[in-house]
Residue, then its C-alpha position, 0 to 999 in steps of 0.5 A: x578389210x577392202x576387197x579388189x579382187x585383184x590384188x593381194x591385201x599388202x599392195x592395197x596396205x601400202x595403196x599400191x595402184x599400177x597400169x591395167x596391163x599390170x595388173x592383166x599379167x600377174x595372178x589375180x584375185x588371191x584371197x586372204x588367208x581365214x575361213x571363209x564363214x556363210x553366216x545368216x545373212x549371206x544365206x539370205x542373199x544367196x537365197x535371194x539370188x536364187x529367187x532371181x534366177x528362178x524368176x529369170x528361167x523361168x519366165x522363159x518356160x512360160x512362154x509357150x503356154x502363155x502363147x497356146x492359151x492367150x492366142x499371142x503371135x511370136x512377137x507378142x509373146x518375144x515382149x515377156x521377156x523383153x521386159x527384163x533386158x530393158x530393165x537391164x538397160x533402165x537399171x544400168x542408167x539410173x540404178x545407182x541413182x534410186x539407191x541414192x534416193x532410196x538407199x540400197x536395203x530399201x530398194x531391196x524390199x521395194x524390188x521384191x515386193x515389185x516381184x511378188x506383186x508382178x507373180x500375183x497379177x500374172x496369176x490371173x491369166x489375161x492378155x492385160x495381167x500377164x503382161x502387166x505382171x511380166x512387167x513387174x518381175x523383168x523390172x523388178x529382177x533387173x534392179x536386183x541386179x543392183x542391189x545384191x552384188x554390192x550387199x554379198x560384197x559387203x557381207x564377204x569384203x574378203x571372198x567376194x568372188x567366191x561368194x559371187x560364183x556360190x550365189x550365181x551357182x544357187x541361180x543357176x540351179x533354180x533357172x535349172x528347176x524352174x522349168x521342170x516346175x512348170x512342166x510338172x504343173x502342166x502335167x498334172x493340170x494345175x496349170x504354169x502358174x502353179x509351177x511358176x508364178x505363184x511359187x515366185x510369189x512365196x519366194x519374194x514374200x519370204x525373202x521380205x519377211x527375212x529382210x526385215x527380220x535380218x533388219x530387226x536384229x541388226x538395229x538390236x545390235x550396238x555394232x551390225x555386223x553387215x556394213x552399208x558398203x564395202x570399205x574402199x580401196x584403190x581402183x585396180x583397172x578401168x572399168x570399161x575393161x571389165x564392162x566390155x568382157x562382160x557383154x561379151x560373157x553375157x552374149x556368148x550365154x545369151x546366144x546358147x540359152x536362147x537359140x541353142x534348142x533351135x538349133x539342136x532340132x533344126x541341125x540333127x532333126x530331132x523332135x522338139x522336147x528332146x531338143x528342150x532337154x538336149x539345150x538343157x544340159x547348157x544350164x546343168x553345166x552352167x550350174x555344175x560349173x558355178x557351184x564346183x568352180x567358186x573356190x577357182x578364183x581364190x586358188x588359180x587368180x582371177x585373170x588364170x581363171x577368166x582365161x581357162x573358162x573361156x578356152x573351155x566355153x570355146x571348146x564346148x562352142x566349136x564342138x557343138x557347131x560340128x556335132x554329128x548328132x545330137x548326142x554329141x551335141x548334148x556333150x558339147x553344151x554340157x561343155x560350153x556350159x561349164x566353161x561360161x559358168x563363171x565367165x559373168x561372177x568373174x568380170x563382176x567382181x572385176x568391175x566390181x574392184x575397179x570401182x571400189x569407190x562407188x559399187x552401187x555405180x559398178x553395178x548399175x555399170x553390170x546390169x547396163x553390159x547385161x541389157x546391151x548384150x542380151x539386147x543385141x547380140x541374140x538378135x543378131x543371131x537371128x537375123x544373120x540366121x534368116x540371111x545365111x542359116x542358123x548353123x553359119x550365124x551360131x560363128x557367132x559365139x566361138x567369134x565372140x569368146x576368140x576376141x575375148x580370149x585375145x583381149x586377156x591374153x594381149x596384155x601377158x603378150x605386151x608385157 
């Protein structure tokens, strides 16, 4: 059964294919009715994912010991996670033409031997193998990025933003244990690897192992039950809509995951592990969000969705600029987090429905937004920030999620 994600199964029975302001004004993304069932396979993936943003967050809570124990300068260590936005970017260009090459659950194994084989290296601790390990996991998560949305998809043709939101939630919740991982390891002086990167590499080695057993079955059966590729249907939307909402969505997480602890010391002076902590509860609210809001899209359709999220994320924004301690403060990132939570799953599986014909190009198209936001806008937050200080150049995230919910209520205006 094809899978849009924005319109109903008896408009996409008949092939129906109306404007993109249409298709903004009425509900979106009603699901079919049936049970939605999380066999083996999606577990998998949804393992897979959280495997991905356990790799992602993670890599974030190394950096400061990397940088205490190898000597680094701030540049030098910004270049960790620099890896991972350009592989975005690399992924976003040439992606869909490895699956070609390669095909989808191929590359799927090569990039989580990539990931492992990166962890491995890294262990060793140099300057030369932590960076050459670094290198491995941010290429190997980007092109994750490629393959596993297409293959939920396929899996759930039917609740695809449902199973998207539950695979992001996973995500969110181990980029949430990832830090205290290593906080724990270095507590106990076993040292970040034993809280970061060797426990990335089991995690890529069984998910390999799983892989190839779930291929095993699949080639025993006369009719596997996962196809190559959803079935295709008609393109709902451009998908350079979807695309431009998704950096905005990215930037917006990007700038609060990155500055947010930053800016809780700088503006209510506090000490900079209760700030860590504090910037935390952006995560929690993140993961909260993605795990209680999946079923949202399926009831409420996705663009009623989009829009209720963005008013939320803009609320917990503007309450954390005028916090007056850093309690407060705490309440609004919980707040904005729950409101950018589903911001990403959402205009994924848009892009994802205005492509139907090509998801592995839809994906390439997502880890591109992805790279260009994280790419860009946190940098020039930091710039604005040493021109006019931190707290007037943090504008920038509620400016953003202004133009965004502009942008998905300009078409119920029009119409």
């Amino acid at each position: 059964m094809p899978w849009t994600g924005l319109y109903s199964p008896d408009e996409l029975k008949n092939g129906v294919m109306v404007s993109p302001e249409e298709a903004a004004a009425r509900p979106a993304a009603i699901e079919p009715a049936g049970t939605f069932h999380r066999d083996g396979s999606t577990w998998l993936i949804y393992l897979i994912w959280a495997a991905l943003g356990f790799a992602v967050n993670g890599l974030g809570s190394v950096l400061l010991p990397l940088k205490e124990q190898l000597g680094l300068t701030t540049v030098q260590t910004s270049l960790y996670s620099a890896f991972f936005a350009i592989g975005l970017v690399l992924t976003g260009l040439v992606g869909h033409r490895l699956v070609e090459r390669v095909g989808r659950r191929r590359l799927l194994m090569i990039v989580l031997a990539l990931v492992g084989a990166g962890a491995l290296v890294m262990t060793l601790g140099t300057v030369v193998t932590t960076f050459v390990g670094a290198a491995g996991i941010g290429f190997g998560a980007a092109l994750m990025i490629q393959v596993l949305p297409v293959e939920l998809v396929g899996l759930q043709p039917a609740h695809a933003p449902r199973a998207l939101s539950e695979a992001n939630s996973l995500s969110s919740i181990a980029g949430i244990i990832a830090p205290f991982g290593v906080a724990w390891a270095l507590s106990a002086g076993l040292g970040w690897a034993f809280g970061y990167s060797i426990p990335l590499a089991v995690a890529a080695g069984l998910s390999m192992i799983g892989l190839f057993v779930a291929r095993q079955r699949a080639a025993a059966q006369d009719n596997p039950t996962v196809p190559d590729a959803p079935t295709a249907a008609a393109p709902v939307e451009s998908p350079w809509r979807p695309w431009i909402e998704m950096v905005g969505s990215v930037a917006v997480e990007f700038c609060f995951v990155l500055w947010s602890a930053t800016a809780v010391a700088s503006w209510h002076r506090v000490d900079t592990s209760l700030a860590t902590l504090i910037a935390g509860c952006f995560l929690v609210g993140m993961g909260v969000g993605r795990f209680v809001g999946a079923p949202l899209a399926g009831r409420f359709g996705v663009r009623n969705t989009t829009i209720g999220c963005l008013l939320l994320a803009l609320v917990g924004s503007l309450a954390f600029w005028f916090a007056g301690n850093h309690w407060i403060a705490a309440g609004a990132l919980l707040i904005g987090g729950l409101g950018v939570s589903l911001l990403y799953p959402l205009t994924l599986s848009r892009l994802l429905a205005a492509d139907p014909l090509d998801t592995d190009r839809a994906t390439s198209r997502s880890a591109l937004a992805s790279g260009v936001a994280i790419l860009s806008v946190p940098p020039l937050l930091a710039g604005l920030a040493d021109l006019i200080g931190l707290h007037l150049a943090f504008l920038v995230a509620p400016g953003i999620l202004v133009a965004l919910i502009g942008r998905n209520l300009w078409p119920r205006a029009k119409r």
